[in-house]
KEVEX-868450 format. One record per residue (C-alpha): residue in three letters; x, y negated, z negated; chain. Coordinates in steps of 0.2 Angstrom, whole numbers, m for minus. Example, Ala and Ser with C-alpha at 12.3 -4.5 7.8 and 13.67 -1.06 7.14 Angstrom:
BEGIN
(pt ala,(62,22,m39),A);
(pt ser,(68,5,m36),A);
This chain:
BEGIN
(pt unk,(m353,m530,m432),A);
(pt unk,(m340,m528,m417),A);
(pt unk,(m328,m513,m420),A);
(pt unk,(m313,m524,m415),A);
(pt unk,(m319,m539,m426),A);
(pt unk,(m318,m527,m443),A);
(pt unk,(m299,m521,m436),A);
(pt unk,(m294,m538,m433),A);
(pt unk,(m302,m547,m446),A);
(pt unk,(m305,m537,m461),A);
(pt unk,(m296,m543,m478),A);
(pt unk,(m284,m532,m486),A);
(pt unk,(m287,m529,m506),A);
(pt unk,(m267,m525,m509),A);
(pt unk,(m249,m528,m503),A);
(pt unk,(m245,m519,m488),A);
(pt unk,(m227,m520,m479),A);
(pt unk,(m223,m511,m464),A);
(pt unk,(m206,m512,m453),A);
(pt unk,(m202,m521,m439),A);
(pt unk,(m204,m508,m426),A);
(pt unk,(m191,m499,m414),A);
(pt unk,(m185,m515,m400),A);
(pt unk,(m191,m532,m410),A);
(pt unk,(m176,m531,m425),A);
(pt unk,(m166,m546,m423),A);
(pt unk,(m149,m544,m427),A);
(pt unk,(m144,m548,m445),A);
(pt unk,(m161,m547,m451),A);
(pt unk,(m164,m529,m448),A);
(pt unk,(m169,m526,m467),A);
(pt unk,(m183,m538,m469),A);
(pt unk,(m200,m534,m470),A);
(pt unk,(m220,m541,m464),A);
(pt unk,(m230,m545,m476),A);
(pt unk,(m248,m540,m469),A);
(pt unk,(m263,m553,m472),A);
(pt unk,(m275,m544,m464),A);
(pt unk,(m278,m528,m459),A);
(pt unk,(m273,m522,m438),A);
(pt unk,(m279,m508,m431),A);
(pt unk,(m285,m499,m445),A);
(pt unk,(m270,m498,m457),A);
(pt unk,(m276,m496,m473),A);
(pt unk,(m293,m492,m468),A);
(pt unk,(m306,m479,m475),A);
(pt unk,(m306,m463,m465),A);
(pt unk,(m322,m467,m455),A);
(pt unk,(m314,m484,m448),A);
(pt unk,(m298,m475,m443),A);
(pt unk,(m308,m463,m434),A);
(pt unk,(m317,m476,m427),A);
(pt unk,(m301,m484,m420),A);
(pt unk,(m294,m470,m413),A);
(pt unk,(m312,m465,m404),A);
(pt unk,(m316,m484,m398),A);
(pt unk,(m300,m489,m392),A);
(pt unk,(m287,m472,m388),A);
(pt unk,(m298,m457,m390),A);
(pt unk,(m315,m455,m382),A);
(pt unk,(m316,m436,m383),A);
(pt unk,(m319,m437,m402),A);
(pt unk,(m335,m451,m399),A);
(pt unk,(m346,m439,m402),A);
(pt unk,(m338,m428,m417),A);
(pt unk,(m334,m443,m427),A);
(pt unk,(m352,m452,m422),A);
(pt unk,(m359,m438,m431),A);
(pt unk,(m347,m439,m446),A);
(pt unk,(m352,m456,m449),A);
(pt unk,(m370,m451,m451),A);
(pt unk,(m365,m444,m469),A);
(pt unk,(m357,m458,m475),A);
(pt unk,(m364,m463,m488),A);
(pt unk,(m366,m446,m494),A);
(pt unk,(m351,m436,m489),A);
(pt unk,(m352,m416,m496),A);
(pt unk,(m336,m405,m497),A);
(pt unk,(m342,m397,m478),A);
(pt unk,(m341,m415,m469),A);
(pt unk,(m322,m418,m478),A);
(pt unk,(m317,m402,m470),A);
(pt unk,(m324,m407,m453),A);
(pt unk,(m315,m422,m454),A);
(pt unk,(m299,m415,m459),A);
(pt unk,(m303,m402,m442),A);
(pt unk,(m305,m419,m434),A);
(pt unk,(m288,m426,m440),A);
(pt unk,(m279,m408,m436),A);
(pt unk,(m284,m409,m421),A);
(pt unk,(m277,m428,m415),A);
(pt unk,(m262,m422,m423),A);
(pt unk,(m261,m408,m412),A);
(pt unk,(m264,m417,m397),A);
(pt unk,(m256,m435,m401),A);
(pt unk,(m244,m429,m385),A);
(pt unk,(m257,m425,m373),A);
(pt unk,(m264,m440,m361),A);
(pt unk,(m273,m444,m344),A);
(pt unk,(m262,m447,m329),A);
(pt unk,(m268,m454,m314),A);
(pt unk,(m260,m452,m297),A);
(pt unk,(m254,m466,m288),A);
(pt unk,(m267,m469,m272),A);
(pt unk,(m271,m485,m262),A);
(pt unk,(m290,m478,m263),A);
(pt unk,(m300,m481,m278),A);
(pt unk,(m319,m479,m278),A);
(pt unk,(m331,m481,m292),A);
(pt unk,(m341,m465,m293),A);
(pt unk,(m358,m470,m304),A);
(pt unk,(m372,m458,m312),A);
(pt unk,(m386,m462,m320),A);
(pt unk,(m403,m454,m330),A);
(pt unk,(m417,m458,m339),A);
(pt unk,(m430,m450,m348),A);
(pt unk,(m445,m461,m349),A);
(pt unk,(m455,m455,m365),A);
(pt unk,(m445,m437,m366),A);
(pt unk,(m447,m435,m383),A);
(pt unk,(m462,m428,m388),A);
(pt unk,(m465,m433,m408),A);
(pt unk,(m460,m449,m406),A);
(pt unk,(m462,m455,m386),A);
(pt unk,(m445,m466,m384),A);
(pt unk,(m436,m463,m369),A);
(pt unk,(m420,m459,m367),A);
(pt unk,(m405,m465,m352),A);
(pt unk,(m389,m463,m347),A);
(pt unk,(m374,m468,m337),A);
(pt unk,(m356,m465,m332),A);
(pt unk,(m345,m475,m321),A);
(pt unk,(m329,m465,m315),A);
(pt unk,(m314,m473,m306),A);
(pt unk,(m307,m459,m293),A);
């Protein structure tokens, strides 16, 4: 199933409120509340789909630390709930920290690409690659 679909989509099991954020009060009604239906951008989630949220949609340095975290899902022992906490420590620590991009008439599409065809000895799949940068 689509990442987005689950965040978007997913059905809440309990009452959550949140407050009407920063800018969008309207005056006289600053006290009220949302009621949420269903659950946006993780809120409320297990650990793994919050993760996932922050490494799909804001934070693809952590794809492959959380990708590997997931693999013990279903099975979690006390080491995987440290790394995770490591995980969470550091997005706190760097919840500032964010790509800038100068401002330039110039853009190009730098792409790379490899494969591997039958690399893997024991089992004979091949392997491939890409990247697409804009600089």
């Amino acid at each position: 199933m689509d990442i987005k679909i689950v965040f978007l989509n997913g059905d809440l099991d309990e009452d959550v409120y949140m407050e009407q954020p920063t800018g969008f009060a309207e005056v006289g009604k600053e006290d009220l509340v949302c009621k949420l239906n269903k659950s946006i951008y993780g809120l409320k989630q297990a650990l793994r789909q919050c993760l996932m949220y922050a490494q799909v949609c804001t934070r693809p340095d952590i794809v492959f630390v959380v990708g590997m975290l997931g693999r013990y899902l279903s099975n979690p022992r006390s080491q995987h709930w440290k790394d995770a906490k490591k995980v969470l420590r550091y997005l706190q620590g760097t919840k500032d920290l964010m790509l800038t991009y100068r401002c330039t008439n110039i853009l190009d599409v730098v792409g790379f690409c490899d494969a591997d065809f039958a690399g893997c000895i024991d089992d004979k799949k091949s392997t491939m690659g890409y990247i697409f940068v804009m600089a």
